[in-house]
DRENDREN-655926 format. One record per residue (C-alpha): residue number from 0; residue in one letter; x, y, z negated. Coordinates in steps of 0.25 Angstrom, whole numbers, padded with zeros to 4 digits. Last residue first. Layout:
PT   num   residuo    east   north      up
PT   NUM         A       X       Y       Z
...
// end
This chain:
PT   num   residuo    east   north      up
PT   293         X    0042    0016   -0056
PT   292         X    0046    0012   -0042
PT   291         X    0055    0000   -0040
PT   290         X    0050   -0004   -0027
PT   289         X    0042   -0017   -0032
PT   288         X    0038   -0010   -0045
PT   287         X    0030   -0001   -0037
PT   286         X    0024   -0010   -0027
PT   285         X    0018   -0019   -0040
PT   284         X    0013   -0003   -0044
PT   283         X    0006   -0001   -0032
PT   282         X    0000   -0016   -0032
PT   281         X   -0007   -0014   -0044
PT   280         X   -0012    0000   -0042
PT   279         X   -0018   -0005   -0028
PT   278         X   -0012    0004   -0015
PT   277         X   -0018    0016   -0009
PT   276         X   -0007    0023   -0003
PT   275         X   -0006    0037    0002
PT   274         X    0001    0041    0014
PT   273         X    0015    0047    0020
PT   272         X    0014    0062    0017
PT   271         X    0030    0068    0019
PT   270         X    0034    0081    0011
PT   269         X    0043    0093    0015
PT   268         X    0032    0104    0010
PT   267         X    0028    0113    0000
PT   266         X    0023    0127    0001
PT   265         X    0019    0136   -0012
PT   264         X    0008    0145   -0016
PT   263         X   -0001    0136   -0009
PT   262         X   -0005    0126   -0020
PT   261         X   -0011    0116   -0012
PT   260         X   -0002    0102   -0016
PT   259         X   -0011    0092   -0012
PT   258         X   -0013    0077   -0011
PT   257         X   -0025    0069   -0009
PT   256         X   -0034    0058   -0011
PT   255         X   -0046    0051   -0006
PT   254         X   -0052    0038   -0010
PT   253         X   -0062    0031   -0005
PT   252         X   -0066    0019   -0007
PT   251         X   -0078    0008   -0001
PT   250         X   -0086    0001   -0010
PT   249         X   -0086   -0014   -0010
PT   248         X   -0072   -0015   -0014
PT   247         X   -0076   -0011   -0029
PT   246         X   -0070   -0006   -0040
PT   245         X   -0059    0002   -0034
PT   244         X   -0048    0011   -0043
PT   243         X   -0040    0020   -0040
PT   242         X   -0027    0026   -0044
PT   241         X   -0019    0039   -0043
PT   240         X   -0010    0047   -0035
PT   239         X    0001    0041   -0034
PT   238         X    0014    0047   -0028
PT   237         X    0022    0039   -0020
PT   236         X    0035    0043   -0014
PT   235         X    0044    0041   -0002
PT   234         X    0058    0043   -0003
PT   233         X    0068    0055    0000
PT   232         X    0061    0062   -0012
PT   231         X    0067    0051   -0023
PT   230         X    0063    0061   -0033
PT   229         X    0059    0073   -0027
PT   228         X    0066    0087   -0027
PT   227         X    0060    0100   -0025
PT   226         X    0069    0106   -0037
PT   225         X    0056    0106   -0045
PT   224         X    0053    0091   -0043
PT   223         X    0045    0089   -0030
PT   222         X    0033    0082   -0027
PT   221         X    0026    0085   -0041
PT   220         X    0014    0077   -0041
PT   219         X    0002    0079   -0047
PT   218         X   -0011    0068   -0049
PT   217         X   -0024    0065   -0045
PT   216         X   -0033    0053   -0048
PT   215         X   -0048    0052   -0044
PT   214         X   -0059    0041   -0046
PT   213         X   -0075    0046   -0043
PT   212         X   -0079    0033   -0034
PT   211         X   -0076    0038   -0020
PT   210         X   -0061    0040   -0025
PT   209         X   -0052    0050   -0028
PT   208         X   -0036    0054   -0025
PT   207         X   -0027    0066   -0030
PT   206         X   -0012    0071   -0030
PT   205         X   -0008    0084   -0032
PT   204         X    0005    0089   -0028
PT   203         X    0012    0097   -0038
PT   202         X    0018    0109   -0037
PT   201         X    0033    0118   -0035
PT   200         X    0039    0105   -0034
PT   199         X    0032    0101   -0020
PT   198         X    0036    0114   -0012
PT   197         X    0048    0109   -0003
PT   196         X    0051    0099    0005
PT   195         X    0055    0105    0020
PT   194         X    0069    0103    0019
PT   193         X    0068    0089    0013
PT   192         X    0073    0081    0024
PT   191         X    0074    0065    0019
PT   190         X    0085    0058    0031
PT   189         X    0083    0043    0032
PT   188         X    0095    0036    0038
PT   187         X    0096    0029    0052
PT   186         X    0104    0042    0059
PT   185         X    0092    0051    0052
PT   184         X    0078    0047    0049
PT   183         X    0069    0055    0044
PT   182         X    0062    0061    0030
PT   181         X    0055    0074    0024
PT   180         X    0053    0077    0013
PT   179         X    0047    0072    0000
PT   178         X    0040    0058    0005
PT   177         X    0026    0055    0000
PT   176         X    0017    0043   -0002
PT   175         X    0004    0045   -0009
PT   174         X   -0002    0036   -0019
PT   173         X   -0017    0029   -0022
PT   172         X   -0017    0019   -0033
PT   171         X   -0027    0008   -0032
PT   170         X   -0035    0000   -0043
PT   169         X   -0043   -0011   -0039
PT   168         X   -0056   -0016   -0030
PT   167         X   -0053   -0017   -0016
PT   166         X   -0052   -0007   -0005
PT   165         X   -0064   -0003    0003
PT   164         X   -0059    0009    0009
PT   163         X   -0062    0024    0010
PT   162         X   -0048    0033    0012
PT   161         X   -0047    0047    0008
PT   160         X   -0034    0057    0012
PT   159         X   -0028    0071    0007
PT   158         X   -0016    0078    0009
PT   157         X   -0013    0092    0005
PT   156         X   -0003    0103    0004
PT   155         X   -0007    0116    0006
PT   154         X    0007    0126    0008
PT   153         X    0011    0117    0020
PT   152         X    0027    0113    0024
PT   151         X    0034    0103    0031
PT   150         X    0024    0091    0027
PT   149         X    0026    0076    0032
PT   148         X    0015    0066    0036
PT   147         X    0019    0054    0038
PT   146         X    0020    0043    0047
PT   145         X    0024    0028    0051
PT   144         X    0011    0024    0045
PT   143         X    0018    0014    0034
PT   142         X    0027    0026    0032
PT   141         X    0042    0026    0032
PT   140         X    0042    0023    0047
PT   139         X    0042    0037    0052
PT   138         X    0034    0047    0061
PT   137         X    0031    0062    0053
PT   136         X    0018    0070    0055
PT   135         X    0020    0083    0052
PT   134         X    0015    0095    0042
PT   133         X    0015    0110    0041
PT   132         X    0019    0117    0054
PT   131         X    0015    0105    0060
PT   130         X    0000    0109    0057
PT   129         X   -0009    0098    0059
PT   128         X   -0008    0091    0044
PT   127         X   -0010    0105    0037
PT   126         X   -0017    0098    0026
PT   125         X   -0017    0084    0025
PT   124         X   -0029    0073    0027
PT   123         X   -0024    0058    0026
PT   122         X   -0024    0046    0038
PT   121         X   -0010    0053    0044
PT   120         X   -0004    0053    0029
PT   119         X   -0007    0038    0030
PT   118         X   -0015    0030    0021
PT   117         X   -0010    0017    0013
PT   116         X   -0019    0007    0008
PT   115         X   -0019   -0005    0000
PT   114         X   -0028   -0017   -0003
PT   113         X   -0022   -0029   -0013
PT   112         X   -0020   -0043   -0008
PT   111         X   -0010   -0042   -0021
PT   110         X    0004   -0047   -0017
PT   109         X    0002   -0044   -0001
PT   108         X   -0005   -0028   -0004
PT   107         X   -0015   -0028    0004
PT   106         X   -0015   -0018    0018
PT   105         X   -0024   -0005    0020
PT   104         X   -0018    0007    0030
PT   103         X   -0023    0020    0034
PT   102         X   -0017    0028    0043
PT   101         X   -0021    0020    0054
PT   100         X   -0032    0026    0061
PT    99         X   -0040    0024    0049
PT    98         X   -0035    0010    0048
PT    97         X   -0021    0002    0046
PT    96         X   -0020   -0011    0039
PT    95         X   -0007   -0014    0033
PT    94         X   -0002   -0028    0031
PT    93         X   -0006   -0036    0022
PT    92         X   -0021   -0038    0025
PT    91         X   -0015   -0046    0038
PT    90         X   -0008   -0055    0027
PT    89         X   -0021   -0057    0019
PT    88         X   -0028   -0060    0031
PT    87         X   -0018   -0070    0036
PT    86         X   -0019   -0076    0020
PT    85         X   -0036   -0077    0023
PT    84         X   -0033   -0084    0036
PT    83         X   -0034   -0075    0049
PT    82         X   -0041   -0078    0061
PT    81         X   -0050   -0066    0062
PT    80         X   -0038   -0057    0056
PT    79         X   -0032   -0050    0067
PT    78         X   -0044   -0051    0076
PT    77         X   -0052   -0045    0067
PT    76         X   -0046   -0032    0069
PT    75         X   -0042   -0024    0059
PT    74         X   -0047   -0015    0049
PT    73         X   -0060   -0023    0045
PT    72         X   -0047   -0033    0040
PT    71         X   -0046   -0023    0027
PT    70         X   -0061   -0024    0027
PT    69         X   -0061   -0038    0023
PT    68         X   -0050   -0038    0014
PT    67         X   -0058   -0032    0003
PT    66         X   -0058   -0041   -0006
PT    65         X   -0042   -0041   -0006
PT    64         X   -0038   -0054   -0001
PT    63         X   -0029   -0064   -0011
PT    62         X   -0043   -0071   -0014
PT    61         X   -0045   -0074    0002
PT    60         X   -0030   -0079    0003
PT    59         X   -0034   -0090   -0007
PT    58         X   -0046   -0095   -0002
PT    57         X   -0042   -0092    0013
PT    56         X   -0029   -0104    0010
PT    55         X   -0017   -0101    0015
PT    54         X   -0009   -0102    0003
PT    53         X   -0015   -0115   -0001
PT    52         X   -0012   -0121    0011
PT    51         X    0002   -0117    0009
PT    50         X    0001   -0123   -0005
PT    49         X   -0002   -0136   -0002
PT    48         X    0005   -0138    0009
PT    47         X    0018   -0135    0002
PT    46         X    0028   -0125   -0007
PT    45         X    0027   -0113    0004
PT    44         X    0013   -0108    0002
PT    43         X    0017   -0105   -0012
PT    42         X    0026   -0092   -0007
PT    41         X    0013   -0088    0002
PT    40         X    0005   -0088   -0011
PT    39         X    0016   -0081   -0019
PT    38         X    0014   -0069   -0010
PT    37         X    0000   -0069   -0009
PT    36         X    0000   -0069   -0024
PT    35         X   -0005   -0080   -0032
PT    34         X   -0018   -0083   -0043
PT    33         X   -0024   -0089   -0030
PT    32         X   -0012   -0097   -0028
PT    31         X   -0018   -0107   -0039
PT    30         X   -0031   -0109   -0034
PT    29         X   -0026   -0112   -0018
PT    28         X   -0016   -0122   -0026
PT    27         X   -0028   -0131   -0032
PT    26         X   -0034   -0130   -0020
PT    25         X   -0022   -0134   -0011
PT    24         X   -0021   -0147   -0019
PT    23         X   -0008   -0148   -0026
PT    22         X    0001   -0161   -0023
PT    21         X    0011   -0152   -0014
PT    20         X    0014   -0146   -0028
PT    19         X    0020   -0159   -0030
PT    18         X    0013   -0173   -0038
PT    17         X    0021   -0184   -0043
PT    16         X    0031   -0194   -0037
PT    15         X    0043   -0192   -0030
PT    14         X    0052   -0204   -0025
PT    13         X    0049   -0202   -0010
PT    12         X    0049   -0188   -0010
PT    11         X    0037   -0179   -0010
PT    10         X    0039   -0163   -0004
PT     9         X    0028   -0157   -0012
PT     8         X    0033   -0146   -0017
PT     7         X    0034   -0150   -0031
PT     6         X    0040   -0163   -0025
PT     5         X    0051   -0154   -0018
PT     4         X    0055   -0147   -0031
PT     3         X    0056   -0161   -0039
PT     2         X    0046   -0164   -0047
PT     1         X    0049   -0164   -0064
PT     0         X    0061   -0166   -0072
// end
């Protein structure tokens, strides 16, 4: 019934006949891993020669690059990348890329070869940042830039940042992440403190973004149910803002954004700012669906 397991691999006995998967020119397999994932590449680069040479080829690795790749490696030195393969570049690409001081982050996503970025609440504008009576500036490992920024009380609420980049063509959704109360560490467990959180049901937080180009999104978002409460408020949540979309990497982009809750007749406070995220549509939702989230 067919070639045994080890002749499809390539591994020829003494009584086999016929042609293997080792039999393949490299070419022909170069074409057909083109049409594959990174991922499943490195997986095919296990079953033989040809296919490991295959998988290492620049040609393929060159189309699984975002277009732009070039001025992701501007950010680095050129030493790390000078002797690199096109599939070293893709793996140094993977990993975040910090600039602007290094609140500001760019990486591709490994499935897609996609650009994302994230932005630190230290690389956005908020109000009332310098006053300690109003905010601080919180150390802890539940951030990809190891702080945030965390509100005890203000009565003008508002957070805006922009970002000028040459991403690639596509569609991106911009999101921030936030964290209702207050959060540490006790005796090894995570302790949520809530007794500052207060002032996020009463209105909603307005939520907007715009590009160089005319494109803006906004939308309103109610922190807190009427009882103060938030669903699933001892985890971090994202709330999207809107989508983008880029027609040419020629250009650079801006897009700016902002959160705000300025209605003084009310305070609000107990509330972390991480950062925003600017992540493909595609690749959001693929994220999603990994972690459950609806």
């Amino acid at each position: 019934m067919g070639l045994s397991f080890s002749n499809l691999n390539g591994e020829h006995t003494g009584s086999s006949i016929g042609p293997s998967l080792g039999d393949i020119p490299e070419s022909c397999v170069a074409c057909v891993i083109l049409h594959l994932t990174p991922p499943e590449i490195c997986n095919l680069a296990r079953l033989n020669r040809a296919f490991r040479g295959a998988a290492s080829s620049d040609s393929v690795w060159e189309r699984k690059l975002p277009s732009n790749y070039k001025d992701l490696l501007d950010l680095l030195p050129v030493e790390r990348y000078r002797s690199l393969s096109k599939k070293g570049v893709f793996a140094l690409l993977s990993r975040p890329i910090p600039f602007d001081d290094g609140n500001k982050e760019v990486w591709i996503d490994r499935v897609t070869g996609r650009v994302c970025m994230a932005v630190s609440a230290k690389g956005m504008a908020i109000t009332g940042i310098e006053d300690r009576r109003y905010w601080n500036w919180i150390d802890t490992e539940e951030s990809r830039f190891h702080v945030v920024a965390y509100l005890q009380q203000i009565w003008w609420f508002e957070v805006d940042g922009v970002v000028r980049f040459n991403l690639p063509p596509g569609i991106y959704c911009l999101s921030f992440r936030i964290h209702l109360g207050r959060f540490s560490k006790r005796l090894g467990r995570r302790v949520c403190h809530f007794e500052h959180t207060h002032g996020w049901e009463i209105k909603p937080v307005r939520f907007s973004l715009s590009t160089s180009d005319g494109q803006e999104a906004s939308c309103e978002y109610f922190l807190a149910d009427k009882e103060g409460e938030q669903t699933g408020r001892e985890s971090w949540r994202d709330y999207k803002v809107g989508e983008f979309v880029v027609g040419c990497s020629e250009i650079t982009t801006e897009v700016q954004w902002s959160m705000k809750q300025i209605d003084c007749t009310h305070s609000k406070g107990g509330i972390c700012v991480d950062s925003v995220f600017i992540i493909p549509t595609d690749v959001k939702e693929r994220n999603k669906r990994k972690a459950g989230v609806k």
